[in-house]
C-alpha positions in Angstrom: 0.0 0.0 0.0 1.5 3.7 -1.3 1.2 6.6 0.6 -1.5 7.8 -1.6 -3.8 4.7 -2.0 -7.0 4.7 0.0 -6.9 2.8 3.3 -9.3 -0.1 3.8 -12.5 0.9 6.4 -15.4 -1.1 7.4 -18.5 0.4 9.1 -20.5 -1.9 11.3 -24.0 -1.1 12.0 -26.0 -1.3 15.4 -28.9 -0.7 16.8 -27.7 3.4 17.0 -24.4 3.5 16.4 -21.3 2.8 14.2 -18.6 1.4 15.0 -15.6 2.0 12.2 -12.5 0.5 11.6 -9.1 0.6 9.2 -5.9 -1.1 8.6 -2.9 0.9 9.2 -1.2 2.0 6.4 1.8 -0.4 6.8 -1.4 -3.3 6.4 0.4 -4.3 9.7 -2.2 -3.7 11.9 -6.4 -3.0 12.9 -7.4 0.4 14.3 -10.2 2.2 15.4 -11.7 5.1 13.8 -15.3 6.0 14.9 -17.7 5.2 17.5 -20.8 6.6 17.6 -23.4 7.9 15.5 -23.3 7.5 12.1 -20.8 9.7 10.1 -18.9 9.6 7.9 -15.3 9.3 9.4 -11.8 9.3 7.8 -8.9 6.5 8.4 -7.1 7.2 11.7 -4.1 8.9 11.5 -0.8 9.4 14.2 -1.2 13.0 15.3 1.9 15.1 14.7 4.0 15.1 17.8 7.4 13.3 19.0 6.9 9.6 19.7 10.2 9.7 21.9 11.9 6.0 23.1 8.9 3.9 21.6 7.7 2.7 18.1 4.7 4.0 16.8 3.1 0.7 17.3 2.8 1.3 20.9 1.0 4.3 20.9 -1.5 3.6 18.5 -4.9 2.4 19.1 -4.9 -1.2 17.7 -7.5 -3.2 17.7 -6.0 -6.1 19.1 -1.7 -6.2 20.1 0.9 -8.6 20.4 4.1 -9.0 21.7 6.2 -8.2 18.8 4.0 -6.0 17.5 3.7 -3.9 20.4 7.6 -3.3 22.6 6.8 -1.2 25.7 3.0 -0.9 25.6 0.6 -3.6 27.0 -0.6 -6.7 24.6 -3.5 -8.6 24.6 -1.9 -11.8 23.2 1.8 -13.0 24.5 3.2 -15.4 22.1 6.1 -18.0 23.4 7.7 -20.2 20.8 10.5 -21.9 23.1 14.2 -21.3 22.9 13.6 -17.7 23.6 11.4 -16.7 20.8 8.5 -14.6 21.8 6.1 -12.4 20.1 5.1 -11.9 16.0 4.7 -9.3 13.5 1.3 -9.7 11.8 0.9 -8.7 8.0 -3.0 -8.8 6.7 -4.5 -11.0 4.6 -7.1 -11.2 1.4 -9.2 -13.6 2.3 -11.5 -10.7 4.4 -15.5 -11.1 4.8 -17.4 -8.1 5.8 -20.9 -7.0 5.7 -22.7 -4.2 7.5 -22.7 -6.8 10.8 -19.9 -9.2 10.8 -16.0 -8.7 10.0 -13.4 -10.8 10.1 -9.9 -9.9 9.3 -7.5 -12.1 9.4 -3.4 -12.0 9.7 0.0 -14.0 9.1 2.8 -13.6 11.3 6.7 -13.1 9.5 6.8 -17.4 10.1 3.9 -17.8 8.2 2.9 -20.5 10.6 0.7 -18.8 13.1 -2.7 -17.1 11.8 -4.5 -14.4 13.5 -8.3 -13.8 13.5 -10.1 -10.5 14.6 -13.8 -10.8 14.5 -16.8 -8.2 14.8 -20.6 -9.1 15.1 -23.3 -6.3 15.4 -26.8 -6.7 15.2 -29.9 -3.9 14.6 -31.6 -5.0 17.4 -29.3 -3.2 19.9 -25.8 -1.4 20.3 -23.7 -3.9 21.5 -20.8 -4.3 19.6 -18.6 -8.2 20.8 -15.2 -9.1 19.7 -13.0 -12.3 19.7 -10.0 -13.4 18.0 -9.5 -16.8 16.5 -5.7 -18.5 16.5 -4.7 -21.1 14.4 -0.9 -23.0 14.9 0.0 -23.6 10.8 3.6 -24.8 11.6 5.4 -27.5 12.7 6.0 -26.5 16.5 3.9 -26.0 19.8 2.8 -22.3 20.6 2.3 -21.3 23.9 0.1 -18.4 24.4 0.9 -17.0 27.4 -2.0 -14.5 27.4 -4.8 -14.5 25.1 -7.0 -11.6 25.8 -10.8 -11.2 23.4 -9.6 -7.3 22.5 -8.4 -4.1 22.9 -11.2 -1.2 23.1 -10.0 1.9 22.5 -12.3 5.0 24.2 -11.0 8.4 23.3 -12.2 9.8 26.8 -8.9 11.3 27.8 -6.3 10.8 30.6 -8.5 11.9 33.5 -11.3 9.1 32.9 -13.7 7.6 35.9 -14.3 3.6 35.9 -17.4 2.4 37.4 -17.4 -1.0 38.5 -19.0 -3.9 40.9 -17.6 -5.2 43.6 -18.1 -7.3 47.2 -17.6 -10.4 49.3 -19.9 -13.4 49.8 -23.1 -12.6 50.5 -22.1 -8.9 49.9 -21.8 -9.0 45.9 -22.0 -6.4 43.1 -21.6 -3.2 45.5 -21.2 -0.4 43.0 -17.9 1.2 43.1 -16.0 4.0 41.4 -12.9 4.9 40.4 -10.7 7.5 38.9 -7.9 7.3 36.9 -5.5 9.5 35.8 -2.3 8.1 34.0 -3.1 4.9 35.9 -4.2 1.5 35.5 -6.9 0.0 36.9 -7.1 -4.0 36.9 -10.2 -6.7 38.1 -11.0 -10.0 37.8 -10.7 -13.3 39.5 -8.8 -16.5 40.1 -10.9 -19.0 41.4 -11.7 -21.0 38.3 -15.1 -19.0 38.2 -16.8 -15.5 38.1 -16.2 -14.7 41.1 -17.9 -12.4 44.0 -15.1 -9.7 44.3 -15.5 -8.3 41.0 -17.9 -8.4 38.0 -16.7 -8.4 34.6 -18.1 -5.2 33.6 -16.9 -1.8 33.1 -18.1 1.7 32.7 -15.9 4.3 31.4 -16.6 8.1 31.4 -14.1 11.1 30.9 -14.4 12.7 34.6 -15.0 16.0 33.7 -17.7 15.1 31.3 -20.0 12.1 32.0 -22.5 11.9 29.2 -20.3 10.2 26.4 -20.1 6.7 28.1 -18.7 3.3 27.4 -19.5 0.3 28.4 -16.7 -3.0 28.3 -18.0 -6.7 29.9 -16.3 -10.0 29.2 -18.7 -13.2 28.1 -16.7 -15.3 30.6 -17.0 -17.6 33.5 -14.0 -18.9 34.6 -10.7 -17.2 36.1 -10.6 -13.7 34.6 -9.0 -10.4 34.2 -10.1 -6.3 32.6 -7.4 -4.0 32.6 -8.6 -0.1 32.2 -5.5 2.0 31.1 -5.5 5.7 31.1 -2.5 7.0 29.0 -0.6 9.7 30.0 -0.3 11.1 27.0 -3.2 11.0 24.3 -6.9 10.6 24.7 -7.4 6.7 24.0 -8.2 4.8 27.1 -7.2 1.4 26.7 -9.6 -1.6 28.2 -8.8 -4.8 27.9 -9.9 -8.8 28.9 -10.1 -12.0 28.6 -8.9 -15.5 30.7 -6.8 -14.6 33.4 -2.9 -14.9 32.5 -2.3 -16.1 36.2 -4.1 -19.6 36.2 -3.8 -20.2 32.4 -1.4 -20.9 29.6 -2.8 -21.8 25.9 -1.1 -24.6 24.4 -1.3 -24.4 20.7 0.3 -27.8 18.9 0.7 -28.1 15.5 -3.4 -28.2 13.8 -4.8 -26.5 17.1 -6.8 -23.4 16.9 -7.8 -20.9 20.0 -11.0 -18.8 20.2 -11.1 -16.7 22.9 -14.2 -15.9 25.2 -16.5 -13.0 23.5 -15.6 -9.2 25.0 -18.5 -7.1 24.3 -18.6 -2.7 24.0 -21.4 -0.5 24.6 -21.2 3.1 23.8 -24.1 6.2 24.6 -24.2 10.1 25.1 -26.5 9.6 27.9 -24.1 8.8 30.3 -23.7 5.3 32.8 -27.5 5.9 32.5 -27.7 5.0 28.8 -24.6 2.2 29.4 -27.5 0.2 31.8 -30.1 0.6 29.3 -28.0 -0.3 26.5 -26.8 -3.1 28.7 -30.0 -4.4 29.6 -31.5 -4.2 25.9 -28.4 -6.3 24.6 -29.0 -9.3 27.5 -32.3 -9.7 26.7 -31.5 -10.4 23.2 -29.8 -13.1 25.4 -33.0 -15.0 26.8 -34.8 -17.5 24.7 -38.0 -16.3 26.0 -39.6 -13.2 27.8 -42.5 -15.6 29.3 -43.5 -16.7 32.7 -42.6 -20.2 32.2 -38.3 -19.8 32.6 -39.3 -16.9 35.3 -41.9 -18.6 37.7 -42.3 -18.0 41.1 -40.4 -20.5 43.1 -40.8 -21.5 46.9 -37.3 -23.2 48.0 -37.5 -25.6 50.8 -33.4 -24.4 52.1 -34.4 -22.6 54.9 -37.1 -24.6 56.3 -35.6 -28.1 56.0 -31.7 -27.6 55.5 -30.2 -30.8 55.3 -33.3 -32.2 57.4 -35.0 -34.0 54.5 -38.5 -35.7 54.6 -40.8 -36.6 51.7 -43.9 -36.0 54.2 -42.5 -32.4 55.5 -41.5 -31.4 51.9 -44.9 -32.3 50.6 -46.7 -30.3 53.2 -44.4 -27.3 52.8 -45.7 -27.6 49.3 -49.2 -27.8 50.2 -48.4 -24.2 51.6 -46.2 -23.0 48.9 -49.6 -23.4 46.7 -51.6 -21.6 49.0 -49.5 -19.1 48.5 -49.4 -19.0 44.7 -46.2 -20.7 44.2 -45.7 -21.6 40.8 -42.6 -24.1 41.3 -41.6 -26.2 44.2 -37.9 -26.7 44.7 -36.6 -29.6 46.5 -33.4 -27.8 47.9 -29.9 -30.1 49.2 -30.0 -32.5 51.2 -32.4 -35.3 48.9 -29.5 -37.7 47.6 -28.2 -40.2 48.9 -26.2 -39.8 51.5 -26.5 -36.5 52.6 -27.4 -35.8 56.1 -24.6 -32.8 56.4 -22.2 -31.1 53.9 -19.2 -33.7 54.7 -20.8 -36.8 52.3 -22.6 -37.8 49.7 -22.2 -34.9 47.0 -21.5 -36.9 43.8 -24.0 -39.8 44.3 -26.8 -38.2 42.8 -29.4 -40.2 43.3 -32.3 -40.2 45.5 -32.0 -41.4 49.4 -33.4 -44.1 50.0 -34.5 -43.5 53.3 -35.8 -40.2 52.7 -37.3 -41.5 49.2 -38.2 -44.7 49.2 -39.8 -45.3 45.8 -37.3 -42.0 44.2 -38.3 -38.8 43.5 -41.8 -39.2 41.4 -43.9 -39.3 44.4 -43.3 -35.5 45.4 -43.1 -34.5 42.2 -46.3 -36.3 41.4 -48.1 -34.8 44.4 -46.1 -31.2 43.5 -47.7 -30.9 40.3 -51.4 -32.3 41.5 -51.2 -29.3 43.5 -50.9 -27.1 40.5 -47.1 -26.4 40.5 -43.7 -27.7 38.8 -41.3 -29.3 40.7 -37.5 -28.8 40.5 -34.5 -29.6 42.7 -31.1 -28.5 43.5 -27.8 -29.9 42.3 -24.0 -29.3 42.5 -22.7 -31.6 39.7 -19.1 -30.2 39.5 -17.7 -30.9 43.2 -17.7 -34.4 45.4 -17.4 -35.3 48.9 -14.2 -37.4 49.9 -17.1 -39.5 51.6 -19.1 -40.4 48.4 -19.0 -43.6 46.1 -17.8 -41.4 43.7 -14.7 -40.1 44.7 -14.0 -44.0 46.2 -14.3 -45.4 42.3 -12.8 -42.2 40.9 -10.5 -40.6 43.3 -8.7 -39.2 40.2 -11.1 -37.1 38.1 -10.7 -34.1 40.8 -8.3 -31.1 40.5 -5.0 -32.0 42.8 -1.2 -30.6 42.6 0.9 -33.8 42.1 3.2 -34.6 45.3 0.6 -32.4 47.7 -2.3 -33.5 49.6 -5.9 -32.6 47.8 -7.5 -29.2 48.8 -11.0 -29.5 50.4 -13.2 -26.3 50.7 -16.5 -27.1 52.5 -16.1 -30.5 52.3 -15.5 -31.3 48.7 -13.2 -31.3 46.0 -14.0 -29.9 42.5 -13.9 -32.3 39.3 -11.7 -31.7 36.6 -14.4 -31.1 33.7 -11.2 -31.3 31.0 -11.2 -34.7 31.6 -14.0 -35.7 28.8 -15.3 -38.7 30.8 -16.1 -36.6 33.8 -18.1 -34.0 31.2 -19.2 -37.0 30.0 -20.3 -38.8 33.5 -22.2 -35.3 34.6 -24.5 -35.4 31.5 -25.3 -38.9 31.7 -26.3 -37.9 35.5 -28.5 -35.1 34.2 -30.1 -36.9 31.6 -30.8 -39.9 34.5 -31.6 -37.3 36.5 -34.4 -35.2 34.3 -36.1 -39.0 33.5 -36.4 -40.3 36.7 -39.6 -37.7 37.4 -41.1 -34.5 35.9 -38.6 -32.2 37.0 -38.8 -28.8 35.4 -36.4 -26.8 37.4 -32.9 -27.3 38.6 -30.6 -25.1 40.7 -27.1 -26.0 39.3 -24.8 -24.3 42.4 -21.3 -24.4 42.3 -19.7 -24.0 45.9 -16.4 -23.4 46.1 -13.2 -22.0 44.0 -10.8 -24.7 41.6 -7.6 -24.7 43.6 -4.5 -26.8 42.2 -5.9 -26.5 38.9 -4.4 -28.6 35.6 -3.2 -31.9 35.2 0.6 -32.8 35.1 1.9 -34.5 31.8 -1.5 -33.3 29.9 0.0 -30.9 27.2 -3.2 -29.0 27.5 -3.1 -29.2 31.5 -2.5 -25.7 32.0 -5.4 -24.7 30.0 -7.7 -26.2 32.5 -9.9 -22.9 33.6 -10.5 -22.4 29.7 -11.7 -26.6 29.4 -13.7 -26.6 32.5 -15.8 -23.6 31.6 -16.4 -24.5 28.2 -17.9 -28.3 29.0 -20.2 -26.4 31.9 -21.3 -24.2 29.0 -22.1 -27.3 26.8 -23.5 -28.8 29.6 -25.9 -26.0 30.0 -26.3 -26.3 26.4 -27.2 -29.6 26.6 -30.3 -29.1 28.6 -31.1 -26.5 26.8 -31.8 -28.5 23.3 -32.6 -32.0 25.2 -34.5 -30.6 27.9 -36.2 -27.1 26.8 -38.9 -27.2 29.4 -36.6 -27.5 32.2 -35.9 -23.7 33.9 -31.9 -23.6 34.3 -31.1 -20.9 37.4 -27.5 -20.5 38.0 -25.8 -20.5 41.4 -22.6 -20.4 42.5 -22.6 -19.9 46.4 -24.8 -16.9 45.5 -23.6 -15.0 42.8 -20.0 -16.0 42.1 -21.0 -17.2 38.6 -22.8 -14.5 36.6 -21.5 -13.1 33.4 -23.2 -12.7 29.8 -22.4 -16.3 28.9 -24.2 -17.5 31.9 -26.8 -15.5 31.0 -27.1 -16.9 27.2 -27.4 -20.3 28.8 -29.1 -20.2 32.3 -32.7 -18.5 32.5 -32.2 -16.6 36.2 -29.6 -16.2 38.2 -29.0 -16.6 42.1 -28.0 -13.2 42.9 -26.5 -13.6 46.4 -26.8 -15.7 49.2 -28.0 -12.4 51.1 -31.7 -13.1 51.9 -31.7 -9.9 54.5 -33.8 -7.3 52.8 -32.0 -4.0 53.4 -28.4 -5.6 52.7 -30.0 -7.3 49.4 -31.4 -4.3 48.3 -28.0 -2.6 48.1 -26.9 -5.8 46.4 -29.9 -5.3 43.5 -28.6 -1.8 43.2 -25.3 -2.8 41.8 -27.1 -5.7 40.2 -29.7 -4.0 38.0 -26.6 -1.4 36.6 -25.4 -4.4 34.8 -27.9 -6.9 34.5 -32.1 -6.9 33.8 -34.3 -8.0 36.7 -35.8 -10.4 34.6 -32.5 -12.9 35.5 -32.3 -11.8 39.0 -33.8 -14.2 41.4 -34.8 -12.5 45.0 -36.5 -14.6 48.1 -38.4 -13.8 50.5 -37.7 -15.4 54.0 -37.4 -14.5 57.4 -33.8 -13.9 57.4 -32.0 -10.6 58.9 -29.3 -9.2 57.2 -25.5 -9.5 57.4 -25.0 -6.1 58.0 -28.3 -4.0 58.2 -30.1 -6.3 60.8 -32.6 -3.7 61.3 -36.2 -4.9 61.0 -38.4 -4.5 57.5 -42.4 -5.6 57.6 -43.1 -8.6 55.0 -44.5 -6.2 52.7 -40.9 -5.0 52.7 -39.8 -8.2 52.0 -41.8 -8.8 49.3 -41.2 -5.4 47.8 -37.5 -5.9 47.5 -38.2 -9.6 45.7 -40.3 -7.9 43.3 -37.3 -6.1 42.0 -36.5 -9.2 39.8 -37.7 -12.6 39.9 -40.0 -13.3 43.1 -39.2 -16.2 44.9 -40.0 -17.4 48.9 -37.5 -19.7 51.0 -39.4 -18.9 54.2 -39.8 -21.9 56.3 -44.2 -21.5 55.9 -44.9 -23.8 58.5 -44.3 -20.8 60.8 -46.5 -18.3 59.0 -50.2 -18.0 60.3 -52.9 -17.9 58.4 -52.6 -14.2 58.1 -49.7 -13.5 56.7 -50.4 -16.2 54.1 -53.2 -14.5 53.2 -50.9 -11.9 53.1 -48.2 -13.6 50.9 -51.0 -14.9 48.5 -51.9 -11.0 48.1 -48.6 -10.4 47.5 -47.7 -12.5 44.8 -50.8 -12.4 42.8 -50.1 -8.7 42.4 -46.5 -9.3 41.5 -47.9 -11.7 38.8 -49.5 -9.0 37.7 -46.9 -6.6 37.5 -44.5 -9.1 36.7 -44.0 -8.1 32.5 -43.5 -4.6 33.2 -40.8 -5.3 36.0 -38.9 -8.0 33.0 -39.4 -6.4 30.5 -39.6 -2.6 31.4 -36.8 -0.5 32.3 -35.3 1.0 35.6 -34.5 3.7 36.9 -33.4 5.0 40.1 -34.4 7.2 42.9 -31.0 7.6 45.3 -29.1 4.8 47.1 -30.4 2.3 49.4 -28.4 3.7 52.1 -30.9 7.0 51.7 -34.1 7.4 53.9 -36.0 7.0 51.4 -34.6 5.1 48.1 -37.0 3.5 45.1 -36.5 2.2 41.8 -39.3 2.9 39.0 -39.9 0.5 35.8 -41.2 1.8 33.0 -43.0 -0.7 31.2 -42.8 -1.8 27.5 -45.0 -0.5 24.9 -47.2 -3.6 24.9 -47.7 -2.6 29.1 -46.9 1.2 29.1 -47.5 1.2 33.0 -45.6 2.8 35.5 -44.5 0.6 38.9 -42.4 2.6 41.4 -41.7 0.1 44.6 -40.7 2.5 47.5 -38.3 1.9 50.6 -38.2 3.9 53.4 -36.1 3.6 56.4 -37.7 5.7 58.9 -40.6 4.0 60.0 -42.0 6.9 61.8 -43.3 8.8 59.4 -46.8 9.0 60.6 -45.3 11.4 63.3 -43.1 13.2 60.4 -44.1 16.6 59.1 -42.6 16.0 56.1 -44.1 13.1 54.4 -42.3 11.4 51.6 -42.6 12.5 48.3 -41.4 11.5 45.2 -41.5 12.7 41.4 -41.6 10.0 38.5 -38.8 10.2 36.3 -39.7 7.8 33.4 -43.0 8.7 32.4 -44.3 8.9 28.8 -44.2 12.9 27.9 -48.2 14.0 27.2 -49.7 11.3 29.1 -51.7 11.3 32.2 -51.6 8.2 34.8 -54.0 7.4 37.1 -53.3 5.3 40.0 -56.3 4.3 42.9 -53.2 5.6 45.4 -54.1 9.1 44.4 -57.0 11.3 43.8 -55.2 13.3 40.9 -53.9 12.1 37.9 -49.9 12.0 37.7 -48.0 13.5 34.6 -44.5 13.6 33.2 -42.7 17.2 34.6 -46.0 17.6 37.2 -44.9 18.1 41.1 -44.1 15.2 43.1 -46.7 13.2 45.2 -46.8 12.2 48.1 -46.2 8.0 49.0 -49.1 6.9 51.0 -47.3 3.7 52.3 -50.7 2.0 51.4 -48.7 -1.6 51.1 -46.2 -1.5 54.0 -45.6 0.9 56.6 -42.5 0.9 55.2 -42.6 0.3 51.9 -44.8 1.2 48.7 -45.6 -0.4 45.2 -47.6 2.2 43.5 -48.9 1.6 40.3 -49.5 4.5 37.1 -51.8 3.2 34.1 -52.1 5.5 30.8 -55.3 6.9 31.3 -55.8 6.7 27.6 -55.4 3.2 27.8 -58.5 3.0 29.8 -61.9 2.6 29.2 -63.8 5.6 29.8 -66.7 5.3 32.4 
């Protein structure tokens, strides 16, 4: 390519935006030129100024670097060929295929031997732009990739940028946090062979000193982990990148073998992190196979009535109450297989207990769905108990460090899924499982990290976060096309397993193992900035909170489930007749609510940690309601001179809503109105309908 030819570009169209790229004149390299709204937009160019020490290369904004093609400046992809050789130079290809919604552009290295793959998929139904590369070993020799990132995103926000992320703990997950950056770098992710609860793998980028243009980055990943966030200090590129964490995993490429790395998907809006959860939420629920009420029923869970304490009689009159209360699915929780009295045994044998289930599990199930309900159970398929016939006939499909004793965490040891017989043991247990009675629901939990991950004298052995995630996503997808009607919720000691490819192949998610309702709420918060309610599952029970132990009413309780997916764990042998009245209240008007909560978006009024905090959903076009659920903290207010008020900040501009909490009807821009704390003392659910939607008396 001469000086004077016209660079390559390719425009990609979403939903709103474009996203542009071009080759570099050299045809060495991918970078980016626009993202945003359409316009026309020419090829990047190096800005005039003194490059100093470093190569060009390493302070342009590729697409995607390597070692070798970048010196000084971070890579996505680290390249070791043995004897010393590291790195490539990449030269493009002809064999291109672009269209308005897909690219792939491919590259050599100077061997000729190892062949590079940048791919782009849009789509018109939303904004979100995703990104993987594809390797492919050509040559006679092993590669080792010593990092393999998805892609580098390059945000021209400036040096002084602010990062909002997600963070927590156990039972304390998806806090929202921010930070600034300036000339700094910011790095998340997790080791543990999974998600993980300290960080989500999601980030939103603004320029701190002007918040509306906004970026959103999140990695399609759920095993170990890492997103860098790199504010230059020099330029206006930030630089995010990500993809399977460097620290627990080393690609072995042999001769043949080809690497695709996890998808890393990009957001972009003017409207700030505002527009980055909107845009977020309208990409995921591309995601779900269904919007219906059949993969987001309301479940009873008998955990925290039963525990480990197991009886088909008890179970079968907790369900007799769970209907009552307008359950729509009964889950038999741990504690049904054989063996398992406590956590110490029996994880791994999974089938029925014969003492607790003398003829299996069709009984229950049978007298479950008589009383108008599904019936699903809980499972951990990917960790044993040293005390289990499993681990006696198969004491070596777990992960262990040759020459150390095995690791246990709670009990149990985690199988090595790269080993294709134990992917292939777990699905015959699932299929067995799903046969042996109409089961329609299963809890697949996952409760604890992978330590001394890999398998000595296994070539691939180092790869082993990469292998075990991708058999439990084909396990997933096996249910998925054997056993559609069976509702998949994902669990991983609450919610140490949630990223967008759990999402594409799980229908909710167990958010946290907080059940308090104050300390959850602040968990939803974070929650709903990343992900859509209609995944998030939320009980009600009778537990306090971790850290806010304050007291909150049941209407409270039931308030802060209706947030996402309603569920109850309550042990309802000890409600009276009253408050199941109560309950069955309750959840009949959350079933009536429930489309515009899933499928509506929302919007926030403060911080849980306010007096008063709500979150409103504005309802989809098919259900243009308006639901605002209201939390208050004083519960006083009756002796307050200043009552709570609050102003609607989703409504449809040039409609009037009527609601039978008010005498007046309510209207985009009017004053705010007072909460009547009509459903709780302490908590509201207040409902606007279109008035022109109505029929007229």
């Amino acid at each position: 390519m001469t000086a004077t030819e016209p660079r390559p570009q390719w425009e990609l169209r979403t939903r709103r935006t474009a996203y542009i790229v071009s080759l570099l004149p050299a045809r060495d390299g991918l970078v980016l030129d626009h993202w945003g709204a359409p316009a026309a937009t020419a090829p990047w160019a190096e800005p005039t100024r003194v490059v100093g020490m470093v190569p060009e290369s390493d302070v342009s904004p590729l697409e995607f670097a390597s070692d070798g093609q970048r010196h000084t400046a971070f890579a996505e992809l680290l390249i070791d060929r043995g004897n010393g050789r590291t790195g490539a130079r990449w030269t493009v290809l002809d064999d291109l295929a672009a269209d308005s919604h897909r690219l792939t552009v491919p590259f050599i290295d100077e061997t000729g031997t190892l062949r590079l793959e940048l791919h782009y998929a849009t789509s018109p139904e939303h904004d979100a732009v995703r990104r993987w590369v594809r390797l492919t070993n050509t040559g006679s020799e092993a590669v080792e990739l010593r990092r393999a990132f998805s892609a580098g995103w390059n945000l021209p926000l400036g040096p002084h940028v602010r990062v909002e992320h997600l963070a927590g703990w156990w039972a304390g997950e998806t806090r929202r946090r921010s930070t600034d950056l300036e000339a700094a770098t910011l790095s998340i992710g997790s080791r543990m062979g999974i998600t993980g609860f300290e960080h989500a793998p999601v980030l939103t980028l603004t320029a701190a000193t002007n918040t509306s243009e906004a970026y959103g980055i999140a990695l399609a990943w759920s095993g170990s982990w890492r997103m860098r966030a790199e504010s230059p200090a020099v330029g206006r590129h930030v630089r995010v990148s990500g993809g399977p964490h460097e620290d627990t995993t080393v690609v072995a490429l042999l001769p043949g073998e080809t690497y695709e790395s996890p998808e890393s998907i990009g957001v972009r809006s003017d409207a700030g992190s505002d527009g980055i959860r909107r845009a977020w939420h309208e990409y995921e629920r591309t995601l779900a196979r269904d919007h219906g009420e059949h993969h987001r029923p309301v479940v009873y869970n008998s955990w925290y009535a039963t525990t480990f304490n197991v009886r088909e009689e008890h179970q079968a009159v907790l369900a007799e109450r769970a209907a009552r209360l307008g359950a729509e699915v009964f889950v038999l929780d741990d504690g049904w297989f054989a063996g398992r009295d406590d956590d110490t045994r029996g994880l791994g044998d999974w089938r029925p207990d014969s003492q607790k289930f003398p003829d299996g599990l069709r009984p229950l199930a049978d007298r479950v769905r008589g009383l108008g309900m599904r019936f699903g159970v809980w499972i951990e398929p990917e960790c044993v108990d040293p005390d289990s016939d499993l681990f006696r006939a198969h004491p070596d499909w777990i992960y262990r460090a040759d020459g150390r004793p095995a690791l246990t965490i709670r009990n149990q040891y985690v199988l090595d899924l790269g080993r294709p017989e134990v992917e292939a043991w777990i699905a015959d247990v699932l299929r067995r499982l799903l046969d042996s009675a109409p089961i329609t629901y299963l809890k697949w939990d996952m409760n604890r990290a992978v330590t001394d991950g890999g398998r000595p004298g296994d070539p691939h052995g180092r790869e082993w976060s990469i292998q075990h995630v991708r058999a439990y996503h084909r396990l997933l997808d096996l249910l998925r096309s054997e056993f559609p009607e069976v509702t998949v919720e994902a669990c991983a000691s609450g919610g140490a397993r949630i990223d967008l490819a759990v999402l594409a192949r799980s229908d909710v998610v167990w958010t946290s193992d907080e059940v308090g309702p104050r300390d959850r709420l602040a968990i939803q918060h974070g929650f709903l900035t990343a992900y859509p309610a209609s995944v998030m599952s939320s009980w009600v029970t009778d537990e306090p909170g971790s850290v806010d132990r304050s007291s909150a009413s049941l209407g409270y309780r039931f308030a802060v489930a209706m947030c996402g997916v309603l569920g109850v764990g309550a042990d309802l042998l000890r409600w009276n007749d009253v408050e199941l009245e109560r309950g069955a209240a309750m959840v009949a008007a959350y079933k009536d609510l429930r489309g515009v909560v899933h499928r509506g978006e929302a919007y926030f009024h403060g911080d849980p940690a306010d007096p008063t905090y709500a979150i409103e959903f504005r309802g989809p076009d098919d259900d243009p309601r308006q639901v605002l659920l209201v939390f208050d903290r004083d519960r006083e207010r009756r002796r307050d001179r200043d009552a709570v008020r609050i102003r609607p900040v989703a409504l449809r501009p040039g409609t009037s809503y009527r609601s039978d909490a008010f005498a007046l009807p309510v209207t985009a821009g009017g004053p705010p109105f007072t909460v009547p704390f009509r459903w709780a003392e302490d908590a509201d659910v207040l409902v606007l309908t279109p008035i022109d939607n109505q029929e007229e008396p």
